[in-house]
C-alpha positions in Angstrom: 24.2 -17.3 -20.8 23.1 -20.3 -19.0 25.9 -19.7 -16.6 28.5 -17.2 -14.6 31.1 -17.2 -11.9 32.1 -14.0 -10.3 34.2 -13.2 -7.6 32.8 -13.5 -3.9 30.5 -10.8 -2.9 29.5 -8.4 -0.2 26.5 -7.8 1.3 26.5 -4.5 2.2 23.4 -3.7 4.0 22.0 -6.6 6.4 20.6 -8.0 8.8 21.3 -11.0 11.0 19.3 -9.6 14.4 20.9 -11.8 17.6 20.1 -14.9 19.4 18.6 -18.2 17.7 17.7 -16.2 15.4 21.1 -14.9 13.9 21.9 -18.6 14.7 19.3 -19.4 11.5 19.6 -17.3 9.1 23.7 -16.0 9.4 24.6 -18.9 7.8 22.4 -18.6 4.7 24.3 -15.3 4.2 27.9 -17.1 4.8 27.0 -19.4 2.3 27.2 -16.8 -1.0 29.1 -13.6 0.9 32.7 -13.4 2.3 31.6 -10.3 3.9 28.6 -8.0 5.1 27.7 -4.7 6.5 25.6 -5.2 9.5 23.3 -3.2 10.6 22.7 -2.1 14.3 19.3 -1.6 14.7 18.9 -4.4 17.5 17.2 -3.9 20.8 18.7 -2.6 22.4 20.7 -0.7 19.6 24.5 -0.9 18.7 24.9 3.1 20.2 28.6 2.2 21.0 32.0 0.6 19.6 31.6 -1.6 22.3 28.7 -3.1 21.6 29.4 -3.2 18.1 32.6 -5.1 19.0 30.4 -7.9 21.4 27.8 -7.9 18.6 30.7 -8.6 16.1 31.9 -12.0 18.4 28.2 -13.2 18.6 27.8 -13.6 15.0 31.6 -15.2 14.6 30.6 -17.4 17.2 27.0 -18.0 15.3 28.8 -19.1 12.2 28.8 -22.9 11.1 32.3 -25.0 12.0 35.2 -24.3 8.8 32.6 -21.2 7.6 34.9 -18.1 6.5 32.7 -14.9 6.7 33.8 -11.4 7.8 31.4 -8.9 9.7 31.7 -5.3 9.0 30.0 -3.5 12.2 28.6 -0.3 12.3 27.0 1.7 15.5 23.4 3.2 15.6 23.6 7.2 15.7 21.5 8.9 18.2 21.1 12.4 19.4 23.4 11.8 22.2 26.4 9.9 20.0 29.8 12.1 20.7 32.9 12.6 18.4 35.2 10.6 20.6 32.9 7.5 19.6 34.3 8.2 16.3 37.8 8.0 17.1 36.9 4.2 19.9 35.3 3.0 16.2 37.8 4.2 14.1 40.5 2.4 16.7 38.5 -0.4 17.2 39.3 -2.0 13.2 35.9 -3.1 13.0 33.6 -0.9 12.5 33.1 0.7 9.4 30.6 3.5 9.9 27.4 5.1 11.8 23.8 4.2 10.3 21.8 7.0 10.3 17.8 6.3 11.2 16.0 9.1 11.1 13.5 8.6 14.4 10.3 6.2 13.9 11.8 5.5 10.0 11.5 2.0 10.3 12.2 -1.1 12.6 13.5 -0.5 16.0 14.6 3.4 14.6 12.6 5.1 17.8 16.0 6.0 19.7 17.4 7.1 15.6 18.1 10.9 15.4 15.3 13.7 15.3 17.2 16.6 13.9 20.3 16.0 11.6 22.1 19.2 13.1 22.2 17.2 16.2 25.1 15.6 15.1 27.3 17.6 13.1 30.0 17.6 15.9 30.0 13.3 14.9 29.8 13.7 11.2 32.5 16.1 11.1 34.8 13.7 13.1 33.6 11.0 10.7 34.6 13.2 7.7 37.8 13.4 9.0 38.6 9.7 10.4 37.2 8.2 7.1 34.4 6.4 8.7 30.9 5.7 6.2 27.5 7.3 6.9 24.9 4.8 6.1 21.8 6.4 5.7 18.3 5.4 6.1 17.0 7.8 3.3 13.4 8.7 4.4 11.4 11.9 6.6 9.1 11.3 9.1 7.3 13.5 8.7 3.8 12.3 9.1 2.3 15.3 6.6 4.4 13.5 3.9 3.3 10.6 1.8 4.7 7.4 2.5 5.7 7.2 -0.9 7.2 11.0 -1.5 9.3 10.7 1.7 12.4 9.5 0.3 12.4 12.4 -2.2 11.8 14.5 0.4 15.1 13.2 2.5 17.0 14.2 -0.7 16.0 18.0 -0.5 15.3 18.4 3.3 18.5 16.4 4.5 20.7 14.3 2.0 21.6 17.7 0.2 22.2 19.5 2.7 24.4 17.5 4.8 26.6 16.6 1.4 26.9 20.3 1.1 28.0 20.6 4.5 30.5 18.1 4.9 32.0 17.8 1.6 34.8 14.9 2.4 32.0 12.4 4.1 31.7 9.5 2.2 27.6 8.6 2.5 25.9 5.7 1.1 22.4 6.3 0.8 21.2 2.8 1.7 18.1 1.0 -0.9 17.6 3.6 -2.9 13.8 2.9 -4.6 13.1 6.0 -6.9 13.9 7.8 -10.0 15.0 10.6 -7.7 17.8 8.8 -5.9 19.2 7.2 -8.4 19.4 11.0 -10.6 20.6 12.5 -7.5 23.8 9.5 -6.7 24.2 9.8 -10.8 25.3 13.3 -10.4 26.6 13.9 -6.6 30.2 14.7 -5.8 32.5 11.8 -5.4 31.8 10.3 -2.0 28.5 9.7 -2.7 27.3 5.4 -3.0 24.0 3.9 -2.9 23.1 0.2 -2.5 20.0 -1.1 -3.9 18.1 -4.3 -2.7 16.7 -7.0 -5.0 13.1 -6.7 -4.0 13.3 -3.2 -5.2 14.7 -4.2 -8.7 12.3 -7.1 -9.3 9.0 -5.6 -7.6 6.7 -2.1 -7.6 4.3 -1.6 -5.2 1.6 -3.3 -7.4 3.1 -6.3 -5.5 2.0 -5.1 -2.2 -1.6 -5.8 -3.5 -1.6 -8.3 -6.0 -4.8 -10.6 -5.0 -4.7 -9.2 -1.8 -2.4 -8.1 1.3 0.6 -8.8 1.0 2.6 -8.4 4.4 5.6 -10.4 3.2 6.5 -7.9 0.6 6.2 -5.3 2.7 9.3 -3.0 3.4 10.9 0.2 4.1 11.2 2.3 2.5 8.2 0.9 0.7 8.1 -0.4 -3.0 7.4 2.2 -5.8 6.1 2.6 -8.9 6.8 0.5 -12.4 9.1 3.4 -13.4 11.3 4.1 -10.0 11.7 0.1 -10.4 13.1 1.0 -13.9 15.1 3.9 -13.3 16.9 0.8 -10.6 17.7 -1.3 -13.6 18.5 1.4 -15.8 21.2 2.1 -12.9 22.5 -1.3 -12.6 22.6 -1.9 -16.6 25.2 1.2 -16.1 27.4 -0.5 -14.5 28.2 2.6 -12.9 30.2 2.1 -9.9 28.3 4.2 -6.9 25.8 1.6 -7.1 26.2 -1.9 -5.3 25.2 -4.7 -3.7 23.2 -4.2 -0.3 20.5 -6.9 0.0 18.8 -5.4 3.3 17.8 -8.5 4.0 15.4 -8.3 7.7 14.1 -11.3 8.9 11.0 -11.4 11.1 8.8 -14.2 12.2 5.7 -15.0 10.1 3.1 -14.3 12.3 4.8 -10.8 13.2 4.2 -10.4 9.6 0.8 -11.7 9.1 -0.5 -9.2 12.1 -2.8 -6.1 12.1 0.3 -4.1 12.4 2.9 -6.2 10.7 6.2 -5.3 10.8 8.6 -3.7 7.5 11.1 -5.9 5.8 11.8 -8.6 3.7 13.7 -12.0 3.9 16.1 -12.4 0.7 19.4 -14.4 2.4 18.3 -17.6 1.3 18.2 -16.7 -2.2 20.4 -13.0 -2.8 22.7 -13.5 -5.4 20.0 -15.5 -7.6 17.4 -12.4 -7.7 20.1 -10.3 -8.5 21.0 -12.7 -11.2 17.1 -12.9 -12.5 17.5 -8.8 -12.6 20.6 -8.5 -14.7 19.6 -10.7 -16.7 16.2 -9.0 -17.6 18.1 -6.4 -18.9 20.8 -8.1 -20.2 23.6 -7.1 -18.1 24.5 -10.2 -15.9 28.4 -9.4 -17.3 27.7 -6.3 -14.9 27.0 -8.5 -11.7 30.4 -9.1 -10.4 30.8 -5.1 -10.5 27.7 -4.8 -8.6 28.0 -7.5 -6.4 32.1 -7.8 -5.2 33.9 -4.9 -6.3 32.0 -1.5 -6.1 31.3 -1.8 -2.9 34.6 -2.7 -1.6 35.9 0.0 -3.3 33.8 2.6 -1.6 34.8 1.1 2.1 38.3 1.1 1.1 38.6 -3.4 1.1 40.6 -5.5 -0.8 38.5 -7.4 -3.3 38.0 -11.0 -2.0 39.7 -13.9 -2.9 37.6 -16.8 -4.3 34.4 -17.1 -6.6 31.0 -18.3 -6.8 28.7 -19.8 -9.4 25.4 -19.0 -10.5 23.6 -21.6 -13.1 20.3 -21.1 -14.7 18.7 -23.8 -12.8 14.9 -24.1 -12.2 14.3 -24.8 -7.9 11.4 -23.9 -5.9 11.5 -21.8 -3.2 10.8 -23.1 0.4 7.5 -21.7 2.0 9.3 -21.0 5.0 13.0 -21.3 6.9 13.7 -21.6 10.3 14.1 -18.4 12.2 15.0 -19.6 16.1 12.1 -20.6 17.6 9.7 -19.4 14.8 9.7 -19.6 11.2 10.5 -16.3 8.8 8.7 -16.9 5.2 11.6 -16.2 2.3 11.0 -13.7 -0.7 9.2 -16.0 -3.5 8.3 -18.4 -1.3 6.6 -21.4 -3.0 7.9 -20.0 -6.1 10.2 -21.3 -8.7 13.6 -19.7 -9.1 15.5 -20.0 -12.5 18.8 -19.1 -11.2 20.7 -21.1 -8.4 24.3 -20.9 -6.7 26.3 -23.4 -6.3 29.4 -24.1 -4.5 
């Protein structure tokens, strides 16, 4: 197949942070997706509708002249979020759900929740209202390896709180092991997961390969060569809890390439194309538009969007860098040649 059109996708896991910086990279996004879930991680976090709903007009207002792209908001849980912020979100029309960082998880997740029971008030008003858990599926715990603590999440929390709440719809955001994927496979309906391209294409092999590599480093972290395959396996399936959630995190370079650089990778500039390069290495690119534009907005309840996009098998290379406000942010394969490219 040296080429496919599908109809327009979600993104649904990213970020777009605030500022120049949302000003460079949103419309990199715009460009392939009609809509995104946004995360709220910012500093200081989205903790309120409100702010979800100011947050929401910064990034219309970031968007290039004639651009059509939808933001789907969600606010940051805490120990402190009450029930009737359920109900202002569910009013509001924009915000589609609570993200769930468990404390010190990942970027900017210190105000994130330290005990799960702290919030069953919220998620039972969310099972209720309808609204989405995203989750953040790691523990913290510091006695756990970095690369066991998803697992962990599945048995200590993830379980638990499915068991507990039985009509909460919960996607268990970039799922990265064997585990995960077994335990979305065979949950109770309710249950999605997105999975992000680095995690499809890369095991954490990558992280070392002639060296430090602080631009492919994430969380939760890459895994091994068979978590990365149990992924594909998943996507092949065309099963329809899985879908398309890029967690694309810009950060400068040199807050990268720093003794304590921070987690997440940069993958608007080029989304649908390393999805594309993944189906296709297990010959399933028929299964991308399931993936990428309908699964998804199925599980949130949207009407599938109208309009397409096309992918060719075209060689380009990579930019070393793109511009992130004031600073640059250094792309996933940058320098690299990409055999896939959208275009309009």
């Amino acid at each position: 197949m040296s080429s496919l059109r599908i109809r327009r996708p979600d993104d649904c896991h990213l970020h777009v942070r605030d500022g120049a910086g949302l000003r460079s990279v949103l419309p990199l996004t715009a460009a392939q997706f009609a809509r995104a879930i946004i995360m709220p991680n910012l500093q200081p976090p989205v903790t309120t509708t409100e702010r979800a709903l100011a947050y929401r007009e910064r990034i219309l207002e970031a968007l290039p002249a004639g651009v059509k792209f939808e933001p789907l908001m969600t606010v940051y849980l805490t120990d402190r979020t009450e029930p009737a912020e359920v109900d202002r979100a569910r009013a509001s029309g924009h915000v589609h759900g609570f993200k769930l960082y468990p404390a010190g998880a990942t970027t900017h997740s210190d105000a994130g929740v330290t005990d799960i029971r702290k919030v069953d008030a919220v998620l039972a008003r969310m099972s209720e209202l309808g609204l989405v858990l995203q989750v953040h599926g790691e523990v913290t715990d510091q006695h756990v390896d970095v690369f066991d603590r998803e697992a962990r999440f599945i048995d200590s929390v993830l379980a638990p709180v499915v068991d507990r709440f039985p009509r909460l719809r919960i996607v268990f955001e970039h799922i990265t092991t064997r585990e995960a994927v077994e335990f979305v496979h065979h949950a109770r309906a309710g249950i999605g997961a997105t999975i992000t391209p680095q995690h499809l294409l890369m095991n954490r092999n990558a992280l070392f390969t002639g060296g430090i590599r602080p631009h492919h480093y994430c969380l939760p972290v890459l895994k091994t060569e068979p978590d990365r395959r149990a992924l594909l396996e998943a996507i092949a399936s065309g099963d329809a809890r899985f879908f398309l959630g890029t967690d694309s995190a810009p950060h400068a370079k040199h807050t990268k390439e720093a003794a304590c650089g921070c987690a997440g990778i940069f993958s608007a500039h080029a989304a649908l194309e390393l999805y594309a390069e993944a189906f296709d290495a297990v010959d399933a690119l028929a299964r991308l538009q399931g993936f990428a534009s309908e699964h998804g907005a199925a599980f949130y309840g949207l009407p599938y969007n109208e309009g397409t996009v096309t992918l060719v098998k075209e060689s380009w290379e990579v930019p070393a860098t793109y511009r992130f406000g004031s600073d640059e942010v250094v792309p996933l394969r940058a320098g690299e040649r990409m055999h896939w490219r959208v275009v309009q």
